[in-house]
N, CA, C and O of each residue as an XYZ file, in Angstrom:
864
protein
N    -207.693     52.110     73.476
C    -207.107     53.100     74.376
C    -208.204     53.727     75.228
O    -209.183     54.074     74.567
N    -208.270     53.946     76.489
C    -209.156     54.726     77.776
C    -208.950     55.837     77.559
O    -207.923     56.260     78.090
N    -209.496     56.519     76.990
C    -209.519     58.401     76.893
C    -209.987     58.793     78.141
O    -209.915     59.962     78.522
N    -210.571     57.686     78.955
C    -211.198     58.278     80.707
C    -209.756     58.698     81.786
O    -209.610     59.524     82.687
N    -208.680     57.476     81.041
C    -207.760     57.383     81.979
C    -206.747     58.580     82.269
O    -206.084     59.236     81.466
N    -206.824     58.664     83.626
C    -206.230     60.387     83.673
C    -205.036     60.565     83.507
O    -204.624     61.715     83.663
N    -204.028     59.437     83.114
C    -202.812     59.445     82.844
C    -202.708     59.306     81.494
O    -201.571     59.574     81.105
N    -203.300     59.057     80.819
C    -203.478     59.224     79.333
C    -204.112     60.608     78.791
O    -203.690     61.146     77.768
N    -205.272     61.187     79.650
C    -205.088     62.500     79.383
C    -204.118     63.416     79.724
O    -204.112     64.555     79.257
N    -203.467     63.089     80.342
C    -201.894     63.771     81.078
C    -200.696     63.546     79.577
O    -200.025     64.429     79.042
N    -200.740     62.610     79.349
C    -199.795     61.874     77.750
C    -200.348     63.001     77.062
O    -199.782     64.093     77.100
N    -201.370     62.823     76.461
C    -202.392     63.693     75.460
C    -201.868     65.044     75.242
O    -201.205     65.538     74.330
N    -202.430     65.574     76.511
C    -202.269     66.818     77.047
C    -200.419     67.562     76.724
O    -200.289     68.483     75.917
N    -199.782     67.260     77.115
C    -198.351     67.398     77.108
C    -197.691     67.185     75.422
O    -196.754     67.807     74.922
N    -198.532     66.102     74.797
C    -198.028     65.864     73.283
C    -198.465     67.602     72.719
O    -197.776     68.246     71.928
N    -199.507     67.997     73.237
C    -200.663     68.756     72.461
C    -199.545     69.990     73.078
O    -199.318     70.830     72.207
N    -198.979     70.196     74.095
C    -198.800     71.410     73.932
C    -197.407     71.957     74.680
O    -197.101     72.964     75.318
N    -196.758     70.781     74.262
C    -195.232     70.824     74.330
C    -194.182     71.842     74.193
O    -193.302     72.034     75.033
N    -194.302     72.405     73.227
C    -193.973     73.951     72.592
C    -194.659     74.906     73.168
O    -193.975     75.910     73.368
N    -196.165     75.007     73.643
C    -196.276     76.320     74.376
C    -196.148     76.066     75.972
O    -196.052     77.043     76.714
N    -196.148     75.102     76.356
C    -195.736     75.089     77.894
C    -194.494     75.712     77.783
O    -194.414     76.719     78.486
N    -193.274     75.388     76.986
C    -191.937     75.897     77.100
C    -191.688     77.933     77.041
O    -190.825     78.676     77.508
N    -192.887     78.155     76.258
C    -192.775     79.637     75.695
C    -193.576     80.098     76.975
O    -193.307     81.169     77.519
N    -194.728     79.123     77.516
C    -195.212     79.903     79.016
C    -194.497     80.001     80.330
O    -194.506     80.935     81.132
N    -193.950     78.987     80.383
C    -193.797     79.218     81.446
C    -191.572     79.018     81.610
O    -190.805     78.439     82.380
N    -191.424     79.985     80.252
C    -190.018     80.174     80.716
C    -188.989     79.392     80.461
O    -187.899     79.536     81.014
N    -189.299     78.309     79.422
C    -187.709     77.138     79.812
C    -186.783     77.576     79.760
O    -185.875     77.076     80.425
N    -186.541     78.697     78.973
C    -184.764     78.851     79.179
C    -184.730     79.368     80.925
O    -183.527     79.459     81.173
N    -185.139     79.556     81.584
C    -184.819     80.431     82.959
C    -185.285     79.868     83.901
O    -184.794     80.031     85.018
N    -186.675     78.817     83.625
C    -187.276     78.580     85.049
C    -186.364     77.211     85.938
O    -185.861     76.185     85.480
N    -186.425     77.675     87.195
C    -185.454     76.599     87.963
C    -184.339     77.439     88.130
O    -183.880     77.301     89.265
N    -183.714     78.262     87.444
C    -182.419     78.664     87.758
C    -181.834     78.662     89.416
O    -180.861     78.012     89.799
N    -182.453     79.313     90.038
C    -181.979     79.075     91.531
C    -181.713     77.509     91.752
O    -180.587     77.012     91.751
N    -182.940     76.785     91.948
C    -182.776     75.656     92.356
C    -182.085     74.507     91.650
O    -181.963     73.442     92.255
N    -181.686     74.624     90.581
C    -180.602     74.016     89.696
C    -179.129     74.305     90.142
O    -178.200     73.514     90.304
N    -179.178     75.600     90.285
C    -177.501     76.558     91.420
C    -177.469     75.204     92.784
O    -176.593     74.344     92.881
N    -178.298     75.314     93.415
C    -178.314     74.599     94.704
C    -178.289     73.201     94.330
O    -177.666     72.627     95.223
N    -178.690     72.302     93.378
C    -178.564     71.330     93.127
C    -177.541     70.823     92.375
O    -177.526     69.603     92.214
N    -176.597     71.558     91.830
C    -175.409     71.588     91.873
C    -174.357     71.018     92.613
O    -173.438     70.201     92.548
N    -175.143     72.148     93.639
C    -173.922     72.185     94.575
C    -173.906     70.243     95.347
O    -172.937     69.584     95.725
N    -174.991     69.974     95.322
C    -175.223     68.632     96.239
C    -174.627     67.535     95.833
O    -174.193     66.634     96.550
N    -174.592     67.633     94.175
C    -174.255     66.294     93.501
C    -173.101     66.251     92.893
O    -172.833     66.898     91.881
N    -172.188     65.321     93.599
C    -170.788     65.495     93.427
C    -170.512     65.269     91.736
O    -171.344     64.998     90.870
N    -169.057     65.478     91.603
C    -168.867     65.666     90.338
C    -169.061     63.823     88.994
O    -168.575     62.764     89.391
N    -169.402     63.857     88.347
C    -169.940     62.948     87.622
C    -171.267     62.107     88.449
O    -171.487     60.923     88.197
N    -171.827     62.631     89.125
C    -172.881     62.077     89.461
C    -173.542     62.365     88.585
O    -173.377     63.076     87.594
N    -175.050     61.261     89.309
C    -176.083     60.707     88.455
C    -177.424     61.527     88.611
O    -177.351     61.674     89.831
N    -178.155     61.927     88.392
C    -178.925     62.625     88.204
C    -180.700     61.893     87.643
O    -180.678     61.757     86.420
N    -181.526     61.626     88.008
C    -182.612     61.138     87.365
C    -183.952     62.053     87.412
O    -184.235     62.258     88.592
N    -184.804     62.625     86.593
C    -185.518     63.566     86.477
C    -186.553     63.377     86.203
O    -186.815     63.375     85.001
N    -187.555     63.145     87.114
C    -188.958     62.716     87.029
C    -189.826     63.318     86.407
O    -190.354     64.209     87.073
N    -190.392     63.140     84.862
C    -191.597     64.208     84.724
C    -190.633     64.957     83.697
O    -191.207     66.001     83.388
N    -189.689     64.884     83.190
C    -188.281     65.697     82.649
C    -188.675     66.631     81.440
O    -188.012     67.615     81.110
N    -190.119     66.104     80.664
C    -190.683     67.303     79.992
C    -190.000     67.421     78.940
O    -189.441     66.344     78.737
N    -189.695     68.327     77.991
C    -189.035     68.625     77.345
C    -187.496     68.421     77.293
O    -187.213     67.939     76.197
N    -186.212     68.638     78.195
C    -185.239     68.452     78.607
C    -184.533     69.693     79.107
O    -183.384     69.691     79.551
N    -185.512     71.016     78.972
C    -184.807     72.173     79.300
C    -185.814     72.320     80.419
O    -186.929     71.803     80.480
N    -185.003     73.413     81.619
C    -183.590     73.508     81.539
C    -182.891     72.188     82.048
O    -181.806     71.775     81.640
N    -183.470     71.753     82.745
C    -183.155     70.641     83.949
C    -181.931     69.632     83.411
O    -180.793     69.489     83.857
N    -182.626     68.965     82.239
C    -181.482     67.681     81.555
C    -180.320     68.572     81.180
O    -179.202     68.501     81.691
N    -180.742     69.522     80.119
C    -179.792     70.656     79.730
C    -178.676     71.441     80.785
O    -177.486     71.466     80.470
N    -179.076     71.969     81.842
C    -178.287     72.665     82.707
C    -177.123     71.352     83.536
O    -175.907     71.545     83.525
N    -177.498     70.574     83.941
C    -176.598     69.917     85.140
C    -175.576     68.739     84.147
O    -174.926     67.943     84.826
N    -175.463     68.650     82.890
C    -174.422     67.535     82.173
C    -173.177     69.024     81.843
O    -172.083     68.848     81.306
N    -173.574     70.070     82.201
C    -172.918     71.129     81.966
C    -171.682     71.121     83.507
O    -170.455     71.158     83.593
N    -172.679     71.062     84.398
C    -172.230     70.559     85.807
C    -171.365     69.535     85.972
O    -170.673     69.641     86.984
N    -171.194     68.652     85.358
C    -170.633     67.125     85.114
C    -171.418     66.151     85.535
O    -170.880     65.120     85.939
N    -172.976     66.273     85.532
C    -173.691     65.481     85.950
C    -174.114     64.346     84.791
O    -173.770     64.481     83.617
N    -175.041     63.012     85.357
C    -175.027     62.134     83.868
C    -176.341     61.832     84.443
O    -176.404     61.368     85.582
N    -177.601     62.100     83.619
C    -178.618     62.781     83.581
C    -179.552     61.932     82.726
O    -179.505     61.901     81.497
N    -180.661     61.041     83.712
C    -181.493     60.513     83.043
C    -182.742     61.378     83.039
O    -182.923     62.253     83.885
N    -183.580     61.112     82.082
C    -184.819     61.703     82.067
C    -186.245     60.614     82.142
O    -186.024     59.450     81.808
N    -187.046     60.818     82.381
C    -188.391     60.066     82.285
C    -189.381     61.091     81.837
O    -189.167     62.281     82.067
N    -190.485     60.679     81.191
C    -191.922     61.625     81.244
C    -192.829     60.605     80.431
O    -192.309     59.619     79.908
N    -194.107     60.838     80.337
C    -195.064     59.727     79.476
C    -195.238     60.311     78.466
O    -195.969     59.781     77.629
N    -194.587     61.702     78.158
C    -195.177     62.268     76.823
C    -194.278     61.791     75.297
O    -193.048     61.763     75.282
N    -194.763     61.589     74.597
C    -193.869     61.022     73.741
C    -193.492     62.459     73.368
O    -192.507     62.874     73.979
N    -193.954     63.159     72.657
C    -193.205     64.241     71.940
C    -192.609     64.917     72.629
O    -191.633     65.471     72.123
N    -192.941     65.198     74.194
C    -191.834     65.622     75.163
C    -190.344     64.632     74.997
O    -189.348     65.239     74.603
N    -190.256     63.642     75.195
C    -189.360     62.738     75.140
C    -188.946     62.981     73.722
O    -187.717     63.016     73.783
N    -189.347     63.188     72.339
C    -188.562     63.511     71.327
C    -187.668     64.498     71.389
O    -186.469     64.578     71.119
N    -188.907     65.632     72.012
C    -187.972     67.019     71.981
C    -186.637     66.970     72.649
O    -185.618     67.437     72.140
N    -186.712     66.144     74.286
C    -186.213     66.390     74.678
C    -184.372     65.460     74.018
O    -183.237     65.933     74.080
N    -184.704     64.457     73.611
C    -183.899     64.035     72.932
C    -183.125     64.506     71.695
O    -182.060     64.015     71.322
N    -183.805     65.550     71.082
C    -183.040     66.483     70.337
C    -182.090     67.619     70.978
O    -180.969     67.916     70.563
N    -182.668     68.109     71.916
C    -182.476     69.260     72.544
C    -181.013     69.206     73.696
O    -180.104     69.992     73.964
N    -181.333     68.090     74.063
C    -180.077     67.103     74.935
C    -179.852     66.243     74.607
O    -180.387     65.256     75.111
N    -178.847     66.106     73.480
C    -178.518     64.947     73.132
C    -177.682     64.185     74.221
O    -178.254     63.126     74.478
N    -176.643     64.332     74.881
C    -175.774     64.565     76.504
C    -176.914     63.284     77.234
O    -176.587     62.255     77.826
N    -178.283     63.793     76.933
C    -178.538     62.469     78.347
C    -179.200     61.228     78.019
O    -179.092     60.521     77.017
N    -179.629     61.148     78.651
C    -180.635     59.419     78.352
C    -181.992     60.079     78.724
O    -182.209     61.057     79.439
N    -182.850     59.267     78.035
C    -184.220     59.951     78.004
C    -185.029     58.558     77.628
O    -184.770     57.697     76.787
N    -186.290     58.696     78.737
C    -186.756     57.257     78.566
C    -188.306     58.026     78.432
O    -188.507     59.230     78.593
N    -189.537     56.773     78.026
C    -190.549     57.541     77.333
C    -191.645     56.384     78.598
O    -192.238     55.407     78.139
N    -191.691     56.589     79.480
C    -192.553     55.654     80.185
C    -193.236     56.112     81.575
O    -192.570     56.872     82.277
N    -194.477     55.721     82.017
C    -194.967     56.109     83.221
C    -194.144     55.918     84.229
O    -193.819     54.742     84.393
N    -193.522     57.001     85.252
C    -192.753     57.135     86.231
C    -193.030     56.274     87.456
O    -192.135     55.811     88.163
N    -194.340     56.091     87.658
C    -195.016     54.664     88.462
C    -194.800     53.459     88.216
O    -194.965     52.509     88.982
N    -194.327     53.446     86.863
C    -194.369     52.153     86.578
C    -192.550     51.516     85.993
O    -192.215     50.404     85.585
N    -191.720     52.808     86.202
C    -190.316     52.651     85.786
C    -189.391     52.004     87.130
O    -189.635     52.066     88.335
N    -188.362     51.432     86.473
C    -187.813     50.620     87.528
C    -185.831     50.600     87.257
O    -185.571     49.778     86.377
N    -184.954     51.076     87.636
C    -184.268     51.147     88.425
C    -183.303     50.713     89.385
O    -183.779     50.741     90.520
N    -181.988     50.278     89.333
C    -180.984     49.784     89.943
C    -181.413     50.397     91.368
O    -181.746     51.582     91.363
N    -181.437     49.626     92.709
C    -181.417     50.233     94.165
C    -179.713     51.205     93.702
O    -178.654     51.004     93.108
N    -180.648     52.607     94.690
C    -178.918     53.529     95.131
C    -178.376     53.723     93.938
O    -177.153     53.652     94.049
N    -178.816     54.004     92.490
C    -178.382     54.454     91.358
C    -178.566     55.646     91.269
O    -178.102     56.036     90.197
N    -179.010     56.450     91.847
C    -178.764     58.040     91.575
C    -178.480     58.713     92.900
O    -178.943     58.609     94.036
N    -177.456     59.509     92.266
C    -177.039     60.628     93.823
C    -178.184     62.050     93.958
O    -178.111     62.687     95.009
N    -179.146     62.483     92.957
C    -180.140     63.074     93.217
C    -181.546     62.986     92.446
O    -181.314     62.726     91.266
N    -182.447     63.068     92.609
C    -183.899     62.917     92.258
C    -184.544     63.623     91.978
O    -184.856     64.092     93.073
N    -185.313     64.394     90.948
C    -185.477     65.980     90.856
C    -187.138     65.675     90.257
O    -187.157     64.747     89.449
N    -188.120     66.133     90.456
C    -189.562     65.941     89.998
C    -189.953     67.620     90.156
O    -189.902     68.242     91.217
N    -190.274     68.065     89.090
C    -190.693     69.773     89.560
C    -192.167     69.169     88.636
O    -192.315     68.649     87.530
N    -193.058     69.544     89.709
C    -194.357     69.823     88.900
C    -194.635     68.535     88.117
O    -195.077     68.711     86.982
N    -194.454     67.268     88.522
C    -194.930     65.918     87.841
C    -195.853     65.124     88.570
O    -196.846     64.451     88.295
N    -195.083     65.476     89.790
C    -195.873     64.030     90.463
C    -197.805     64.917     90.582
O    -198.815     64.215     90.522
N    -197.853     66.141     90.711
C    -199.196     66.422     91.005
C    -199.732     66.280     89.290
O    -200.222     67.361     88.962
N    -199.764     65.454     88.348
C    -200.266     64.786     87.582
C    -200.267     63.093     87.683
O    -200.378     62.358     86.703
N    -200.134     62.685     88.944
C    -200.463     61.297     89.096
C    -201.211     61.000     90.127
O    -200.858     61.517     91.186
N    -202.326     60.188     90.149
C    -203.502     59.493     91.121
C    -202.826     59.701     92.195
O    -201.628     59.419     92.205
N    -203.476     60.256     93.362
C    -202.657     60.608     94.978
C    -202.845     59.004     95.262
O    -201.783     58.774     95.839
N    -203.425     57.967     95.220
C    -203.214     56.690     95.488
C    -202.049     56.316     95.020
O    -201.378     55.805     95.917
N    -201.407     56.355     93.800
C    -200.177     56.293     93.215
C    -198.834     56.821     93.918
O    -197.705     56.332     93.880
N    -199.351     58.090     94.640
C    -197.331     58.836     94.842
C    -196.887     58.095     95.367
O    -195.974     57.374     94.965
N    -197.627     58.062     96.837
C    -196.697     57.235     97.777
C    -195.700     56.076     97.279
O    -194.515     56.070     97.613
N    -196.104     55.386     96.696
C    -195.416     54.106     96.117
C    -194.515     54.345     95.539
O    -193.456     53.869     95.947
N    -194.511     55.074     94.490
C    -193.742     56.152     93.497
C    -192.839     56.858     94.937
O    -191.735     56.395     95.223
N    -193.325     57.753     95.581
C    -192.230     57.983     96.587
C    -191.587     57.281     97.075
O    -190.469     57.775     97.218
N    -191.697     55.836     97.637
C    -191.008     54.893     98.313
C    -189.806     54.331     96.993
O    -188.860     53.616     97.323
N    -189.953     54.648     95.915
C    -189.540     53.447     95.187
C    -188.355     55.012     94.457
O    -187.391     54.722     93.749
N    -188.609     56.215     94.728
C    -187.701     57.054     94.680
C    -186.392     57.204     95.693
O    -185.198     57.352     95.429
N    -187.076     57.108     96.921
C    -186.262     56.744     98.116
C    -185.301     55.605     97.630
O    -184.105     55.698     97.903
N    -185.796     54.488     96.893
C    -184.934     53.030     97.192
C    -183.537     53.387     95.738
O    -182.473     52.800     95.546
N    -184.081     54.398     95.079
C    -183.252     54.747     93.906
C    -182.166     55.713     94.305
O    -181.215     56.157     93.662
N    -182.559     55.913     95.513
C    -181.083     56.698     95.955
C    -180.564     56.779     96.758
O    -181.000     56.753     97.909
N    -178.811     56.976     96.210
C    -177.940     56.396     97.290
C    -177.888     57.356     98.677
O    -178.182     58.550     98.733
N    -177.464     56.558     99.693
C    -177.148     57.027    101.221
C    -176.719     59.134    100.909
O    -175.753     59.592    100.299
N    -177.661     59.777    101.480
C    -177.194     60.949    101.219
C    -177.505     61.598    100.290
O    -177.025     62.727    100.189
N    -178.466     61.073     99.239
C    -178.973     61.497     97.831
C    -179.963     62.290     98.147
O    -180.707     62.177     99.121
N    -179.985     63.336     97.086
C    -181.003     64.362     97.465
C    -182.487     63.955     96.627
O    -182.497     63.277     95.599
N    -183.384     64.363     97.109
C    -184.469     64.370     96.333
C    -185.032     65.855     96.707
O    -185.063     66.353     97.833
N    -185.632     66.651     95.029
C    -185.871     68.080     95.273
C    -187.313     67.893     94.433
O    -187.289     67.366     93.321
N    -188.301     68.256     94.904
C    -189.830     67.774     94.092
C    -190.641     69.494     94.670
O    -190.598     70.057     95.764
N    -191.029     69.718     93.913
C    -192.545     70.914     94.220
C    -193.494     69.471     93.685
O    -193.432     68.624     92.794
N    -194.225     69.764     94.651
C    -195.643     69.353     94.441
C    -196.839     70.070     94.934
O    -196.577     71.248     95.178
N    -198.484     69.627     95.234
C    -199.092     70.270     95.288
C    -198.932     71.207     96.957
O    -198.231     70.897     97.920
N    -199.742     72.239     96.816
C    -199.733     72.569     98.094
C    -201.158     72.994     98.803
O    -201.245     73.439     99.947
N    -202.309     72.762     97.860
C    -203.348     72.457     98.150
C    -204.191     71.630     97.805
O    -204.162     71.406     96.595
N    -205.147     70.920     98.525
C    -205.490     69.545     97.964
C    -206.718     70.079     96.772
O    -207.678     70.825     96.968
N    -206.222     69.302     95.322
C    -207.449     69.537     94.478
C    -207.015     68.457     93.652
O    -205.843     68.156     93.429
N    -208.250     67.777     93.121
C    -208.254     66.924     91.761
C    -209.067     67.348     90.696
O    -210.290     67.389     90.827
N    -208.387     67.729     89.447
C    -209.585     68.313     88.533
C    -209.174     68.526     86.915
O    -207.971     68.629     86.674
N    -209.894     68.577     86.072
C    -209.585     68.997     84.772
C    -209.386     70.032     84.440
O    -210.152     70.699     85.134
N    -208.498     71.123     83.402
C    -209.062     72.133     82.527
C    -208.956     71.839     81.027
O    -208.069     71.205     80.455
N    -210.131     72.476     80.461
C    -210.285     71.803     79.047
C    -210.031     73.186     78.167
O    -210.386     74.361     78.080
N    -209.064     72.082     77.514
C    -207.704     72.778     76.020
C    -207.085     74.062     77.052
O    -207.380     75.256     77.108
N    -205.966     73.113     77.926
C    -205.223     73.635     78.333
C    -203.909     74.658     77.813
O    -202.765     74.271     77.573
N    -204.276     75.652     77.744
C    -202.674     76.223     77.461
C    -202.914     76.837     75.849
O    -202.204     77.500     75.092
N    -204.025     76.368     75.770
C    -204.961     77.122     74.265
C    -204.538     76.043     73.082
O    -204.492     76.142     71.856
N    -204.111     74.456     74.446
C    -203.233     73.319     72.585
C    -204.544     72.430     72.295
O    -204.443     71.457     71.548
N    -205.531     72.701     72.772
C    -207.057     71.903     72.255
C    -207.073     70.365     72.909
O    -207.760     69.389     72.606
N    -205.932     70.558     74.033
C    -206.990     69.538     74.646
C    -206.709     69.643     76.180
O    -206.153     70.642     76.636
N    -207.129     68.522     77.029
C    -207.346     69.059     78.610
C    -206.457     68.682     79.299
O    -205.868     67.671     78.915
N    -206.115     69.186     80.281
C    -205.181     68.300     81.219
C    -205.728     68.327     82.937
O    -206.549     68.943     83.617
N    -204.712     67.255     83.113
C    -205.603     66.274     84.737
C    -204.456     66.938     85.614
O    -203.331     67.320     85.292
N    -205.280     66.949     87.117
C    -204.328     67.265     88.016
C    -204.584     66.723     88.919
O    -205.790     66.777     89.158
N    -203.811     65.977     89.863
C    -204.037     65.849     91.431
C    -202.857     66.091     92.517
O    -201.686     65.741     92.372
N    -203.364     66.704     93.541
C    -202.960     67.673     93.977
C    -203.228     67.176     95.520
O    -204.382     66.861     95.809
N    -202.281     67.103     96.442
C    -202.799     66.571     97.723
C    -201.565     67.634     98.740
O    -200.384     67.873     98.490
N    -202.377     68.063     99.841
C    -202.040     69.455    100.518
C    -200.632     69.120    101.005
O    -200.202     67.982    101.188
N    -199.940     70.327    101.200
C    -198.747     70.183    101.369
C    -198.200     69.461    102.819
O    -197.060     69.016    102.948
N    -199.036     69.442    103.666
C    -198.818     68.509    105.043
C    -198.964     67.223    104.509
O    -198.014     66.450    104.634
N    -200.212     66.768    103.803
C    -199.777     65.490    103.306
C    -198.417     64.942    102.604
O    -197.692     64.007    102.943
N    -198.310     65.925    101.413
C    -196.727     65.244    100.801
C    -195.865     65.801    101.933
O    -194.846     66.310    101.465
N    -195.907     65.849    102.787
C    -194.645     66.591    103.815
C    -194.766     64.982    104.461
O    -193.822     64.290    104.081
N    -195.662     64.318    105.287
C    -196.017     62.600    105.563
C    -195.212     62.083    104.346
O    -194.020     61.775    104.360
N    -195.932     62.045    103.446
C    -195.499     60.878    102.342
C    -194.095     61.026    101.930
O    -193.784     60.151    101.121
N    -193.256     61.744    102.182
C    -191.743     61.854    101.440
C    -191.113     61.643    103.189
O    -189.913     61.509    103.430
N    -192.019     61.651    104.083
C    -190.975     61.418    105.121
C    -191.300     59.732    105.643
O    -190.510     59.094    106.338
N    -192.659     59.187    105.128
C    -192.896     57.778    105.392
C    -192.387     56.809    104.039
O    -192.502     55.603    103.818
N    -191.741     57.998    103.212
C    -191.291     57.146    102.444
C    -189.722     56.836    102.687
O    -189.025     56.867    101.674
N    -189.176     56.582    103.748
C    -187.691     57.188    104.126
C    -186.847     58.637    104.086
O    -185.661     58.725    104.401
N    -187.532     59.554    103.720
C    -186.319     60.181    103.186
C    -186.706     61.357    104.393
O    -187.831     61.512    104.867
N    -185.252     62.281    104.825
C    -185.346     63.351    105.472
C    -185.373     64.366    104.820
O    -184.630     64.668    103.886
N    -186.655     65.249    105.488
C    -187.091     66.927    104.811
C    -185.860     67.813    105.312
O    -185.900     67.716    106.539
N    -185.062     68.419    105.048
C    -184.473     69.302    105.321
C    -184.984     70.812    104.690
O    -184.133     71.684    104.867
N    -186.172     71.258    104.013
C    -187.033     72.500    103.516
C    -187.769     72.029    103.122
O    -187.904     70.879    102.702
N    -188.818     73.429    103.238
C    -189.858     73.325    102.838
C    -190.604     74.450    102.497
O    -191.045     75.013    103.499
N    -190.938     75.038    101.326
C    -191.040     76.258    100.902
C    -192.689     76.755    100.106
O    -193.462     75.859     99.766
N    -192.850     77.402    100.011
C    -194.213     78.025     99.114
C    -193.740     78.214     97.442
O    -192.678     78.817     97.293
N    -194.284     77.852     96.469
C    -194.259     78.455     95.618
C    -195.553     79.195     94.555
O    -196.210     78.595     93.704
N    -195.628     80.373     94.855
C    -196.768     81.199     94.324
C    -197.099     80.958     92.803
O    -196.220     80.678     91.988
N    -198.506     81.095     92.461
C    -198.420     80.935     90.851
C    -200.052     81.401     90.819
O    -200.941     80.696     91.298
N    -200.185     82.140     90.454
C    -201.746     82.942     89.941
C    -202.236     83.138     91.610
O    -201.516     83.625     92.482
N    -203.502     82.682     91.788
C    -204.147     82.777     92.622
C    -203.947     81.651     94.040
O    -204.720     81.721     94.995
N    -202.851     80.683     93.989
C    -202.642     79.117     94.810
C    -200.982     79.534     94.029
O    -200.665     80.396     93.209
N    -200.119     78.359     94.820
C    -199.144     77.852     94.856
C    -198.585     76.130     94.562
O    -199.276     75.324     93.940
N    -197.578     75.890     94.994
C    -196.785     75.064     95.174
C    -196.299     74.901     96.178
O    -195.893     75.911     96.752
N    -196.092     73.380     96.936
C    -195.127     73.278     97.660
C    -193.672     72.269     97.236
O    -193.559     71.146     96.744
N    -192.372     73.633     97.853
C    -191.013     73.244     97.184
C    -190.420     72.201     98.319
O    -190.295     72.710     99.433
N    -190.003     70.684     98.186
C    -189.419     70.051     99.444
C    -187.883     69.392     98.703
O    -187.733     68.787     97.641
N    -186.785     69.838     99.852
C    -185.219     69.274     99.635
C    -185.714     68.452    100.713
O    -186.523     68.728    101.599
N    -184.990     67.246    100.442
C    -185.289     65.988    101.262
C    -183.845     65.503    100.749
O    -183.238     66.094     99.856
N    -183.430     64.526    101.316
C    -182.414     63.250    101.236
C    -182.488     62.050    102.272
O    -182.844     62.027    103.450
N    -181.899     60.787    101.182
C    -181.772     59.546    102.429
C    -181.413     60.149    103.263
O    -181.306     61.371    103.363
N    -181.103     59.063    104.205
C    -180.432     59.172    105.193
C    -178.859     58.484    104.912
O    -178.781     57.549    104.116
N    -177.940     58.863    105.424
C    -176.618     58.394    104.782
C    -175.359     59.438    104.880
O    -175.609     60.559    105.322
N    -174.136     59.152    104.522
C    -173.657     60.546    104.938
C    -173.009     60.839    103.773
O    -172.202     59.989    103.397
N    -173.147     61.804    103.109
C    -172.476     62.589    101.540
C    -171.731     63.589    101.980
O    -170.871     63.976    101.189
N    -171.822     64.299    103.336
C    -171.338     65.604    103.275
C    -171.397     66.914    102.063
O    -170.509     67.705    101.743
N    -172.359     66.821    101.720
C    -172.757     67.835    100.543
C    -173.307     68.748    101.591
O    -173.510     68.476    102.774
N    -173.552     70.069    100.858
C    -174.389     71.422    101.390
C    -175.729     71.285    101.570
O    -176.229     70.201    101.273
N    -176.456     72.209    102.021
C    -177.391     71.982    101.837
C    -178.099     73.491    101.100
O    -177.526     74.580    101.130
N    -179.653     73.199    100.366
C    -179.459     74.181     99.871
C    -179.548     75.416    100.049
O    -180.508     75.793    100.721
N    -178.597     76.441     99.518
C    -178.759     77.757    100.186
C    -180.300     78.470     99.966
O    -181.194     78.035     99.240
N    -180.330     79.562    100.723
C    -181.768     80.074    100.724
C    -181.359     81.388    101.659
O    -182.220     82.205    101.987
């Protein structure tokens, strides 16, 4: 096994501290707005696929409530346990999101909060294009990613004893890459967090769903 490889410290990292990411940063509550609005987009028994899906709260958890049918992905295994306890309701797969593959036009929305800026910026794009091809005419895709460009470690993240990787490419760039990857930006938002942020983007194919768009 490559302990260099930054997607394996990303695995690592997430096994190690699964349980306190959830107590830091909120699972029962965080997303609530943007889960309301994503709602509203994805018609009733739609499909749902969740990049990065973490644990399964709230995200897997909130929208099978919705009538949504709700896959998950993440590389963490014990994320993927938890989350398989926690939501029993969805499907939950345990594999690198770069490297997962997918019926063309099988999901009516695409949801990545805070994943993709743990994968090689050589990597998204592709990963973006191959999100685009996973959804149908009119499908939403809703992702925060970075909003300033940084690549870097912190060691024993989150106080679980070990480090985690980030890359991070400025928000004009992923604003290019989700629009050269097909899909139309319809927002584009800030999201604050210590001292730097996030950037929040609603995008969809192109296609016609007649869904809302999201409120704000």
């Amino acid at each position: 096994m490559d302990f260099t490889d930054p997607k394996d410290v990303v695995r690592r990292g997430y096994d190690a501290v699964s349980l306190r990411y959830d107590e830091v940063y909120g699972a029962e509550t965080k997303y609530d707005s943007l889960l309301v609005d994503l709602c509203r987009r994805v018609p009733a028994g739609g499909t749902v696929l969740d990049v990065g899906c973490g644990s399964g709260v709230p995200v897997a958890r909130t929208l099978p409530a919705a009538g949504c049918r709700v896959t998950g992905i993440d590389i963490s295994e014990v994320q993927i346990r938890r989350a398989r306890e926690q939501v029993p309701q969805a499907e939950f797969i345990r594999a690198d999101a770069t490297a997962a593959s997918f019926d063309a036009a099988s999901f009516d929305a695409v949801v990545s909060f805070f994943a993709l800026i743990h994968i090689p910026l050589a990597e998204q794009p592709p990963l973006l294009r191959k999100i685009a091809g996973w959804l149908r005419p009119g499908g939403c895709f809703v992702a925060a990613t970075g909003h300033g460009e940084w690549t870097g470690t912190e060691e024993n993240w989150l106080g679980g004893g070990a480090p985690m990787w980030w890359s991070h490419a400025d928000a004009a760039t992923n604003r290019e890459w989700i629009t050269q990857a097909g899909l139309v930006i319809e927002q584009e938002e800030f999201i604050p967090e210590g001292g730097g942020g996030h950037a929040l983007f609603w995008a969809h194919r192109p296609g016609s769903s007649g869904w809302p768009s999201p409120a704000r």
